[in-house]
C-alpha positions as CSV (number, residue, x, y, z in Angstrom):
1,X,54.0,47.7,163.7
2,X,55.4,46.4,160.8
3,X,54.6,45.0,157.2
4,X,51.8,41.8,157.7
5,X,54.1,38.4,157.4
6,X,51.8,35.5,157.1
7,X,52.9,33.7,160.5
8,X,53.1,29.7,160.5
9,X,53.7,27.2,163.2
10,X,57.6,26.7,161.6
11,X,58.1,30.4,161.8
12,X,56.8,30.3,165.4
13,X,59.0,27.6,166.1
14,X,61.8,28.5,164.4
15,X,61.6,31.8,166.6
16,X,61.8,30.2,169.6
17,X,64.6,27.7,169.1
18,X,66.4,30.2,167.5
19,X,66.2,32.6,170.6
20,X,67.6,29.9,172.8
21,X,70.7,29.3,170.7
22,X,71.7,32.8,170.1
23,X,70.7,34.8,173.2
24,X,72.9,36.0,175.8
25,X,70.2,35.5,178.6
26,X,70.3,32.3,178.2
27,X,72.8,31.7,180.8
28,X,72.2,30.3,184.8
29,X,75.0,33.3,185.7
30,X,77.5,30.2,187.1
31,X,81.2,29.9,186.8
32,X,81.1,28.5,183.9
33,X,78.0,30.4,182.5
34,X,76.5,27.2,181.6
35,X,73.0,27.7,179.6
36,X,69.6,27.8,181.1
37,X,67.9,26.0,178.1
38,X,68.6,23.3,175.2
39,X,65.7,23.6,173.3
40,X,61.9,24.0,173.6
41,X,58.4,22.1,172.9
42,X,55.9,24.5,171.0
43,X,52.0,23.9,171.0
44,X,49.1,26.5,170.0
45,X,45.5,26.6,170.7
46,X,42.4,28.4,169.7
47,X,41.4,31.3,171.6
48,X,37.9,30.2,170.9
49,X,38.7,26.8,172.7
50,X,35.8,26.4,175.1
51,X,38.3,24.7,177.4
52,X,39.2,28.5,178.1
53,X,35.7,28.9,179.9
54,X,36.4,25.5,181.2
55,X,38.8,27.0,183.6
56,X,36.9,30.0,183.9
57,X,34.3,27.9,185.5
58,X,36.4,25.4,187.1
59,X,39.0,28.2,188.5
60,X,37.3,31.5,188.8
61,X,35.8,34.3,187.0
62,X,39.2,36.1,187.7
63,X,40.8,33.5,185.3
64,X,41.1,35.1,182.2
65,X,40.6,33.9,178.9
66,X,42.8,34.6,175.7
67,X,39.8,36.8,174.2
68,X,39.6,39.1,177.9
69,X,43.5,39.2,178.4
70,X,44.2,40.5,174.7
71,X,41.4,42.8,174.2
72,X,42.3,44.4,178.0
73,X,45.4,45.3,177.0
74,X,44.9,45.6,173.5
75,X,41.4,48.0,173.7
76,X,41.7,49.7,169.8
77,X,42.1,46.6,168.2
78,X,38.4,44.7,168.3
79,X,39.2,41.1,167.8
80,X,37.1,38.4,168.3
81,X,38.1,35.0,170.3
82,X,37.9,33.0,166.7
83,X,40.8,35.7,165.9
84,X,43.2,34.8,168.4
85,X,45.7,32.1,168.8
86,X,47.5,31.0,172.5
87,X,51.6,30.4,171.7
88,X,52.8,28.0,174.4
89,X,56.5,26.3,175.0
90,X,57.5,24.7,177.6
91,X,61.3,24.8,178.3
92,X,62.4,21.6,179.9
93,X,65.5,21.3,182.5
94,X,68.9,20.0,181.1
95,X,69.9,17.1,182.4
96,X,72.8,18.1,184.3
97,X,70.3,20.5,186.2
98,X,68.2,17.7,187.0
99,X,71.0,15.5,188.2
100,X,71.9,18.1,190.7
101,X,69.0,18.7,192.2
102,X,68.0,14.9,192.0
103,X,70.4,14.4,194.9
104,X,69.0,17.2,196.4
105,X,66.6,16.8,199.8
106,X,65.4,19.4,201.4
107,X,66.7,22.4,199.5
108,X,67.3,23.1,195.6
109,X,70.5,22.5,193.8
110,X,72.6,25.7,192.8
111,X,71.8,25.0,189.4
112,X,68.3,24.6,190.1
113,X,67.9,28.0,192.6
114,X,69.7,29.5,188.9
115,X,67.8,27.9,186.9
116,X,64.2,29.6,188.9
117,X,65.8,33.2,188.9
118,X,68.0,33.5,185.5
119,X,66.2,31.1,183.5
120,X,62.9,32.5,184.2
121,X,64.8,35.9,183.4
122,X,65.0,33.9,179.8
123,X,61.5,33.0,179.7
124,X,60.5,37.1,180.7
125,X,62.9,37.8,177.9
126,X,61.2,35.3,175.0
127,X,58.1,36.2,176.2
128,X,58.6,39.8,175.2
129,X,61.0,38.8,172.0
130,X,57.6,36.9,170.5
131,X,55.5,39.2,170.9
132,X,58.2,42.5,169.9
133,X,58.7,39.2,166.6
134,X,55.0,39.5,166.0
135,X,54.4,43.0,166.4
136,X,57.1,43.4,164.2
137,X,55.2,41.3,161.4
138,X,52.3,42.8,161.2
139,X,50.5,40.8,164.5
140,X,49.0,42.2,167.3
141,X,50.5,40.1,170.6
142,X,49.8,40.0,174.5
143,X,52.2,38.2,177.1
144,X,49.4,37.4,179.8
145,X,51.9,37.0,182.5
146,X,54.0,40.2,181.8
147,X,50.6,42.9,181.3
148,X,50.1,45.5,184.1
149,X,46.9,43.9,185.5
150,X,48.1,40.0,186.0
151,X,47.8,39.2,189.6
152,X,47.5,36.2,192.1
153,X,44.2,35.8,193.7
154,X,42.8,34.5,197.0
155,X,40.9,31.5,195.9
156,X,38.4,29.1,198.1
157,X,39.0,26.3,196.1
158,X,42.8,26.5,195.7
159,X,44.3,28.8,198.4
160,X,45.4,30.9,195.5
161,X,45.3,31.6,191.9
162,X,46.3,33.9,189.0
163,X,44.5,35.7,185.9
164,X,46.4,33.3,183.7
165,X,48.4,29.9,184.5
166,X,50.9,29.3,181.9
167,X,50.8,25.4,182.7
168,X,47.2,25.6,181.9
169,X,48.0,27.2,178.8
170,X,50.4,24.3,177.8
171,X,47.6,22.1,178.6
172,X,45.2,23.1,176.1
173,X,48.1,23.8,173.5
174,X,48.3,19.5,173.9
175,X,51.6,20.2,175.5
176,X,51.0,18.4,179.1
177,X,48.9,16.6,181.7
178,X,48.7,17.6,184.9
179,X,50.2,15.4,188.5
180,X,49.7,14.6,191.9
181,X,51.8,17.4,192.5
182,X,50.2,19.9,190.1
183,X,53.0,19.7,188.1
184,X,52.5,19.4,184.2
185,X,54.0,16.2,183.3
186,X,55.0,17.3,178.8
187,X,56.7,14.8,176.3
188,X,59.5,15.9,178.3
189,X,59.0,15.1,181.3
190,X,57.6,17.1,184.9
191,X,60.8,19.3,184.8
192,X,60.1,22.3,183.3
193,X,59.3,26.0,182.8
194,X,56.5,27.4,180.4
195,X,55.5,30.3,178.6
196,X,52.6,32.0,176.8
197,X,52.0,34.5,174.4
198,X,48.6,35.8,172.9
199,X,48.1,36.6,169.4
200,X,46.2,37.6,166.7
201,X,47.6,35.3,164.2
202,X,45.5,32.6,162.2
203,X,48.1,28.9,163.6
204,X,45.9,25.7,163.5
205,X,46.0,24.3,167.2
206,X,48.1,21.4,168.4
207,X,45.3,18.5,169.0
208,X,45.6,17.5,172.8
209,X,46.6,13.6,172.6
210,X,44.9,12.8,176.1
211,X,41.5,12.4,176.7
212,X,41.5,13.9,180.4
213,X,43.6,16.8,182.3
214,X,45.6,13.8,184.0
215,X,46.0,11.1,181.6
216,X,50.2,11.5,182.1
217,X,49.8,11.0,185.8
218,X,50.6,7.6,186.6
219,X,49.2,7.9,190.0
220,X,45.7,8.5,188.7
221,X,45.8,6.3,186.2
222,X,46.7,3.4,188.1
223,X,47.0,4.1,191.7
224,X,50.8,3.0,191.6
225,X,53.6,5.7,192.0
226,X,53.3,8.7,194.2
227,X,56.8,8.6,194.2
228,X,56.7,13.1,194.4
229,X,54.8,12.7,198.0
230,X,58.3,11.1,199.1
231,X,60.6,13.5,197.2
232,X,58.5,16.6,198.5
233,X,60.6,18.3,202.0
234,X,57.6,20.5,202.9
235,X,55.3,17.0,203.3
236,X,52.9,19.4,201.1
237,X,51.9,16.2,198.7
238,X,49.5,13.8,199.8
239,X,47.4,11.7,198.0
240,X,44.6,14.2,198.2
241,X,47.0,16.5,196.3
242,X,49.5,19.7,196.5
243,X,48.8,21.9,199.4
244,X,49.6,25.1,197.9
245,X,50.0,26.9,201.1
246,X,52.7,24.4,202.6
247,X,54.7,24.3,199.3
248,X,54.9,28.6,199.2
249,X,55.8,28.4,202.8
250,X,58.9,26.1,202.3
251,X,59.9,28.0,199.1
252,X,60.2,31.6,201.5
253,X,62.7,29.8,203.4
254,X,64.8,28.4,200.7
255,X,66.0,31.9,199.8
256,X,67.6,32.3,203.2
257,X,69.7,29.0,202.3
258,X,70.2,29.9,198.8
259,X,71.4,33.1,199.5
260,X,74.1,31.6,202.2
261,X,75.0,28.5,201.0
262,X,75.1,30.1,196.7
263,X,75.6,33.2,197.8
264,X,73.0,34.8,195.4
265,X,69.6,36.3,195.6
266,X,67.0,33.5,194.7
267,X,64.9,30.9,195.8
268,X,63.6,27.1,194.4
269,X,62.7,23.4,195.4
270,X,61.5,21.3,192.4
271,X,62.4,18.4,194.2
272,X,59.2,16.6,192.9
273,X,59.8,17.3,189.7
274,X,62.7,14.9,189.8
275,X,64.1,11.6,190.5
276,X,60.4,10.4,189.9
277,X,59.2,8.6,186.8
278,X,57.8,11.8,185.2
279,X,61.0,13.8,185.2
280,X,62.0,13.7,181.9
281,X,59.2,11.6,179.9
282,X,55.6,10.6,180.7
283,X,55.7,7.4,182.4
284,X,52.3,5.9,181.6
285,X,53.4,3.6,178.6
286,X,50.2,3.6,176.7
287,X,50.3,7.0,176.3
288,X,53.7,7.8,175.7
289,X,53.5,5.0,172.5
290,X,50.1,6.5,171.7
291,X,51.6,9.9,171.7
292,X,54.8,8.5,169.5
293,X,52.4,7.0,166.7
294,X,50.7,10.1,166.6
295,X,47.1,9.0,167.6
296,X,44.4,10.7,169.6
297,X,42.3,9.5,172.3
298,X,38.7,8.4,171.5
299,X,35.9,10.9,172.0
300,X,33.9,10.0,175.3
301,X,30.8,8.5,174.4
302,X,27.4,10.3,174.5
303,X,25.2,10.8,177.2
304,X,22.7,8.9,177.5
């Protein structure tokens, strides 16, 4: 470990954009080796953020928080949750990717199938180059999703679930809301991959500029849309939500296509994450203005 750099969010940020510009895995393998990523949104959170135990509760004991993840795989160095800091990004589609795969209807694009296998190479890669960055500065780090012991759960509530959930992540990092699909719907847009990394560094958190977990979503705001319960091939969105089970079913056989009709190893859909009003922005207008003049929601009120 290296000499103790006092990290800020701009050297955090500066990382990460940096990394997409200059590294060779940022590339979807085509013809034309065309890159997986433009640019990236970067948030942070607490790791003393009782929305962490939030999801414990809500999710399941298996769901870790930043304090269980780091000190599991980080035993010698006794921090405490007040220590810790969650770095999340969120990596939005190009908008040639989303083209292509808006036209798509039952299968994903070959841009988009790419995009799930090389670009999430990326996101392995930045993962590892943040925390190998911080490590390197003096700061202890964790990837959640790349340690030995993450693993997906059987899960009453939701069919499954894993220790960590990087879209959760975003969400308390005041990154993103979540859909009717499940998707996290970021400044952005619903199109998107994300990323995590744990660290003992001292970054103030990103407020969170919603007041509820779907405050993007306009099908629970105002009952219109739904538009991703049309776009979805696998009929697993309803208006009671994303059947987890249906959707993982249809995304097994989209590597036997993918591998026939691209002629390369990988699988995808994302077909509700585009040609739908959330693709590439948030499409309730109150809070996308909100969000542009900087304010923050209200606190609820007190209980009476």
């Amino acid at each position: 470990m290296g000499k103790n750099i006092n990290i800020s969010e701009n050297w955090v940020n500066n990382l990460i954009q940096d990394f997409i510009a200059d590294s060779p895995l940022n590339t979807i393998q085509n013809k034309n080796s065309d890159p997986a990523w433009d640019s990236a949104l970067v948030g942070f959170s607490s790791g003393a953020d009782q929305i962490w135990q939030q999801y414990k509760e809500y999710i399941g004991a298996f769901h870790w928080t930043p304090f269980e993840v780091f000190n599991q795989n980080c035993p010698d160095k006794m921090v405490t949750a007040e220590q810790l800091t969650v770095i999340s990004w969120i990596l939005p589609q190009r908008k040639q990717v989303r083209k292509t795969n808006r036209r798509a209807k039952t299968y994903p694009s070959d841009e988009w199938a790419r995009i799930r296998v090389y670009g999430e190479q990326f996101n392995v890669g930045l993962r590892q180059h943040v925390v190998e960055s911080l490590e390197n500065a003096g700061h202890s780090a964790v990837a959640p999703m790349l340690v030995p012991n993450w693993t997906i759960v059987n899960s009453e509530r939701f069919s499954y679930a894993s220790s960590w959930s990087e879209r959760h992540a975003a969400h308390a990092a005041g990154l993103g809301t979540f859909g009717l699909c499940d998707g996290l719907i970021t400044e952005k847009g619903k199109a998107m991959r994300a990323g995590s990394v744990v660290a003992k560094v001292s970054i103030k958190p990103t407020p969170r500029p919603y007041a509820n977990h779907q405050a993007y979503c306009l099908y629970y705001v105002d009952g219109t849309c739904g538009k991703c319960i049309d776009r979805c091939p696998a009929r697993a969105i309803t208006e009671a939500g994303h059947d987890k089970e249906k959707c993982r079913k249809h995304l097994a056989l989209s590597r036997e296509y993918v591998k026939k009709t691209y002629k390369f190893e990988g699988y995808g859909c994302g077909l509700c994450q585009v040609g739908v009003p959330c693709e590439a922005r948030i499409p309730v207008k109150a809070a996308r203005e909100a969000l542009k003049r900087g304010e923050l929601p209200l606190p609820p009120p007190p209980l009476a």
